[in-house]
C-alpha positions as CSV (number, residue, x, y, z in Angstrom):
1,X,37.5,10.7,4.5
2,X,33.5,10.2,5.1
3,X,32.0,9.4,2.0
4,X,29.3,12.1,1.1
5,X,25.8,10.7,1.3
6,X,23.4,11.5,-1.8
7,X,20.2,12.9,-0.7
8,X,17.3,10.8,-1.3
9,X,15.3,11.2,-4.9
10,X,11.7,12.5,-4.4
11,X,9.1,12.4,-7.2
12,X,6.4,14.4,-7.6
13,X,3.5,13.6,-5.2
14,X,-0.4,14.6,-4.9
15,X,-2.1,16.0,-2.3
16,X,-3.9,14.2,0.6
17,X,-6.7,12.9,0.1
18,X,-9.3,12.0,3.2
19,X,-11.0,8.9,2.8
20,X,-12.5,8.5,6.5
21,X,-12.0,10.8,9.6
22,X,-8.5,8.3,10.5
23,X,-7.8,7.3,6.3
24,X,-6.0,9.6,4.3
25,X,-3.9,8.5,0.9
26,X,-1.7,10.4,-1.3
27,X,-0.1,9.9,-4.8
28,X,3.4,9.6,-5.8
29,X,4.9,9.2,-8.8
30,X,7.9,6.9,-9.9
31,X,10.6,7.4,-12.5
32,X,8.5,5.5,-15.4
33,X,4.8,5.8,-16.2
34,X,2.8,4.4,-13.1
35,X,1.7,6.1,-9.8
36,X,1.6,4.4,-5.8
37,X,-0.1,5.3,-3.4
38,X,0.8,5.7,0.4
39,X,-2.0,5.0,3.4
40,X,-1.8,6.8,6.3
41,X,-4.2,5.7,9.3
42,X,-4.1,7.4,12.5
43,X,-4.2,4.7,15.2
44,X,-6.9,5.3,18.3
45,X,-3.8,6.4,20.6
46,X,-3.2,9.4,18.0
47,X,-0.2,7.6,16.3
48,X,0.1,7.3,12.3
49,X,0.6,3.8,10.9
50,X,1.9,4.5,7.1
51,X,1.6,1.8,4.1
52,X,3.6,1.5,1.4
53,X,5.9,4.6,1.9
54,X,5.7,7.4,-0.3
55,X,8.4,10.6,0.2
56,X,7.7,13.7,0.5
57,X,8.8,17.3,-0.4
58,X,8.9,19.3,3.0
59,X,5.5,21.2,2.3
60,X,4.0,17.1,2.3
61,X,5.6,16.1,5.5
62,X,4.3,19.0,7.5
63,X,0.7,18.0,5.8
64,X,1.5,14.4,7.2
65,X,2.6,15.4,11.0
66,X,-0.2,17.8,10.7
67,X,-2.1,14.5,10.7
68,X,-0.6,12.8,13.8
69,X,2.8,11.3,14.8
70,X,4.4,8.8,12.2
71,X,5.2,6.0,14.2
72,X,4.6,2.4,12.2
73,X,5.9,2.4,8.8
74,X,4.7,-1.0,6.8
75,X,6.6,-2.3,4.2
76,X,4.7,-4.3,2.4
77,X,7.5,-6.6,0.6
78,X,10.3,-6.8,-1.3
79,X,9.1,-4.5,-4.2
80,X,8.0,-2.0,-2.2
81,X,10.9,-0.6,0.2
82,X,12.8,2.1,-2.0
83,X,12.0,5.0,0.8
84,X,12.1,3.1,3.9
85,X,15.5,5.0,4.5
86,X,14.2,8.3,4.0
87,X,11.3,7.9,6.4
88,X,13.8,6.0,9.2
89,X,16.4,9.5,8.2
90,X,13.5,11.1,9.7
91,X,11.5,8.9,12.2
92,X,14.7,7.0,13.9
93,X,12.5,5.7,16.7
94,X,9.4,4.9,14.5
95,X,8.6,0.7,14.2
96,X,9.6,-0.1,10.4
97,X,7.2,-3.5,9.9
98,X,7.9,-5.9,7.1
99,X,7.2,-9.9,6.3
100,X,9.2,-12.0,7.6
101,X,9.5,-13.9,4.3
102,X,10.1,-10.1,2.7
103,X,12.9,-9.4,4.4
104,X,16.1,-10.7,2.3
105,X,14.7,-8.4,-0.4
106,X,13.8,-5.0,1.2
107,X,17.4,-5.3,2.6
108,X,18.6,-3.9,-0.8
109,X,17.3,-0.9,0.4
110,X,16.8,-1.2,4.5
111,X,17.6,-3.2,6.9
112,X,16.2,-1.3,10.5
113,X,13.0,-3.8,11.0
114,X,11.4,-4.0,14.1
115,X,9.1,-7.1,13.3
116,X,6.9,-8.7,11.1
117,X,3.4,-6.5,10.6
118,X,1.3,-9.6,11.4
119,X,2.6,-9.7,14.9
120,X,2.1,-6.3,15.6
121,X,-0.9,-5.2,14.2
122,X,-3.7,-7.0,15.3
123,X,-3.1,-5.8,19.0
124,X,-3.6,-2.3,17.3
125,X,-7.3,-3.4,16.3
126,X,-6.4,-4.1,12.6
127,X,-6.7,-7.8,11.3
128,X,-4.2,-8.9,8.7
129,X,-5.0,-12.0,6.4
130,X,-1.8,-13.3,4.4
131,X,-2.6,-13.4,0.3
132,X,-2.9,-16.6,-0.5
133,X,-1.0,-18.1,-3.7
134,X,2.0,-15.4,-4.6
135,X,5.3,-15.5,-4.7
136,X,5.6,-13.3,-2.8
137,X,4.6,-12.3,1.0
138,X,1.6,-9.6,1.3
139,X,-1.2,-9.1,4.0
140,X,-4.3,-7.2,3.2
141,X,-5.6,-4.9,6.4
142,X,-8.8,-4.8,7.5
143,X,-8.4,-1.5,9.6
144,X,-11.9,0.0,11.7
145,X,-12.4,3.5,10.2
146,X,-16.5,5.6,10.7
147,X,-19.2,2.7,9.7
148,X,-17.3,-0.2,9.0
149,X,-14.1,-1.3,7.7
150,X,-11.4,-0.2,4.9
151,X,-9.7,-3.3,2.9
152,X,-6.2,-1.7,2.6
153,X,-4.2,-3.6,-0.7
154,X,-1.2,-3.3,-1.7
155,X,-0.2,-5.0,-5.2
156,X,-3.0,-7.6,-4.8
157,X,-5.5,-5.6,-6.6
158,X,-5.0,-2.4,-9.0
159,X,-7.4,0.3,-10.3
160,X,-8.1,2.5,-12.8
161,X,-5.7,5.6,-12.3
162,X,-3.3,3.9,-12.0
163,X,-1.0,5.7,-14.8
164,X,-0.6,9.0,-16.2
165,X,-2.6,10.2,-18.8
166,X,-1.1,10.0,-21.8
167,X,-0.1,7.5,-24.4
168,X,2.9,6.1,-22.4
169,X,0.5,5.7,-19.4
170,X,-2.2,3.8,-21.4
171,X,0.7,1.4,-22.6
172,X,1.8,0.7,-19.5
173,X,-2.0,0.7,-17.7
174,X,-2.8,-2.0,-20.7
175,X,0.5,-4.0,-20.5
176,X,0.8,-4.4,-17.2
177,X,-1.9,-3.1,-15.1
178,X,-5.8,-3.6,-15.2
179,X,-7.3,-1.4,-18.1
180,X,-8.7,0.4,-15.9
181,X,-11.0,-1.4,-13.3
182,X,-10.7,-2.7,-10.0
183,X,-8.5,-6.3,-10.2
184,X,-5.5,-7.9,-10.2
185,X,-3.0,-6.4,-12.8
186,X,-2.0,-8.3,-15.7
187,X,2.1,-8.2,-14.6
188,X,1.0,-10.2,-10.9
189,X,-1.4,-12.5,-12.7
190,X,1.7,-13.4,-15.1
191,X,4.6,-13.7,-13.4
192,X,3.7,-13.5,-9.3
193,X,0.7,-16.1,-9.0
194,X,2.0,-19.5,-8.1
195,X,-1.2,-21.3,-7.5
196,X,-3.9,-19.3,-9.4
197,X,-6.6,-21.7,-7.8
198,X,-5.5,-20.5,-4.2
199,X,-5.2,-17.1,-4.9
200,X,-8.9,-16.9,-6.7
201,X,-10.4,-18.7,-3.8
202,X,-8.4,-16.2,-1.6
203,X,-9.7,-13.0,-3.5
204,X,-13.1,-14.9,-3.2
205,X,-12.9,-14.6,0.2
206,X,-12.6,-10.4,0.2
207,X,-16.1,-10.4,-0.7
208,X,-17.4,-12.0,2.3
209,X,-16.0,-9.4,4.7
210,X,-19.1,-7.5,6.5
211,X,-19.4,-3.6,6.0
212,X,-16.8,-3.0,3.9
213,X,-16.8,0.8,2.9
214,X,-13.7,1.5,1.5
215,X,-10.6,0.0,-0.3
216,X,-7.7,1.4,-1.2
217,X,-4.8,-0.2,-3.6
218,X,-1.1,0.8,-4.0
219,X,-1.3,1.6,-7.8
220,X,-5.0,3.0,-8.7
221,X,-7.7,5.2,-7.2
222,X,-9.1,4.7,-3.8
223,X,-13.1,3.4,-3.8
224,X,-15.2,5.1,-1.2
225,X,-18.7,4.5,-2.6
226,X,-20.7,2.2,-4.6
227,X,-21.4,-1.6,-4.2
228,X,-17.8,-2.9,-2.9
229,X,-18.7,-6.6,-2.1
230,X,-20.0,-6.3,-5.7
231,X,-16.9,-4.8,-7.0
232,X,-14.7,-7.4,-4.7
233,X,-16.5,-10.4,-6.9
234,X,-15.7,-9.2,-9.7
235,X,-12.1,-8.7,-9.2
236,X,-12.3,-12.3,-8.2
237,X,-14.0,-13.3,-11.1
């Protein structure tokens, strides 16, 4: 007898929001306090590249294909791979990209990887540059979008709105996240940082990147306008 598979637990989730002509992100919820974020960035070919999967009711997937065709799904590490299986359900022949050094612990939830995103990418036009100082495995993109480039993060950095109002979600944004500006949250800078003066000079770095006009994080609001180099320094600082 076939064991019966459970279907796949969706939270609620926003509607998308367009950063750029080929940007869009959209935010998802998760069984405690804290929201993520999913990137979606339609490739010069027409394809979709999505980071840091999100799932979606039915009314959001349509809203995504509307978009383009899903076709490279980026898992950014071990901590970050709970609906890989629902988006590979769904996209079979997609390219499901994750670290190499990631992949012991995304295969608690998938194991269907294609590759490792820094090998695959950059022929794409989007440059990768490995976080320096973690624990943990995780490239920020630089990806071309209308005037310059977007700085896609995943757990690097966090930003305000990052939790739900509320008194649970200002616990949690105070605990473990940034309070509510643009830096790394308190939970990485605790327990993730292995070599704090790597990872400073690392984040240092972000701020020397020409033309930077947006930046998006996995846990926080998106940042379209403004003095970013400005706003990159002091999330280094």
């Amino acid at each position: 007898m076939t064991e019966k598979k459970s279907p796949h637990r969706l939270f609620p989730h926003g509607e998308f929001q367009r950063l750029a002509p080929n940007l869009w992100i959209v935010r998802g919820g998760l069984p405690f306090p804290l929201y993520r974020n999913m990137v979606v960035y339609r490739l010069a070919d027409g394809r979709l590249l999505l980071h840091s999967l999100v799932a979606l009711s039915e009314a959001g997937m349509k809203q995504l294909e509307a978009l383009g065709r899903p076709s490279i799904m980026v898992i950014p590490n071990a901590y970050d791979g709970m609906d890989a299986p629902w988006y590979f359900e769904r996209y079979p022949q997609a390219s499901f990209l994750t670290p190499d050094e990631e992949r012991a612990g995304v295969a608690e939830y998938f194991t269907n990887f294609a590759d490792d995103p820094a090998r695959v990418l950059p022929s794409l036009g989007i440059r990768l540059r490995k976080v320096e100082g973690l624990k943990f495995t995780e490239y920020v993109l630089e990806a071309p979008v209308e005037g310059g480039t977007a700085l896609i993060f995943n757990n690097t950095l966090d930003n305000r709105g990052a939790c739900p109002p509320g008194f649970l979600g200002r616990l949690v944004d105070a605990a473990v996240m940034t309070g509510g500006r643009l830096a790394p949250g308190r939970m990485l800078r605790a327990f993730m940082v292995k070599d704090r003066a790597a990872f400073r000079n690392f984040l240092a770095t972000l701020s020397t990147i020409p033309n930077v006009k947006i930046v998006t994080v996995s846990h926080g609001d998106a940042i379209t306008d403004g003095d970013l180099t400005a706003r990159l320094q002091e999330a280094a600082a």
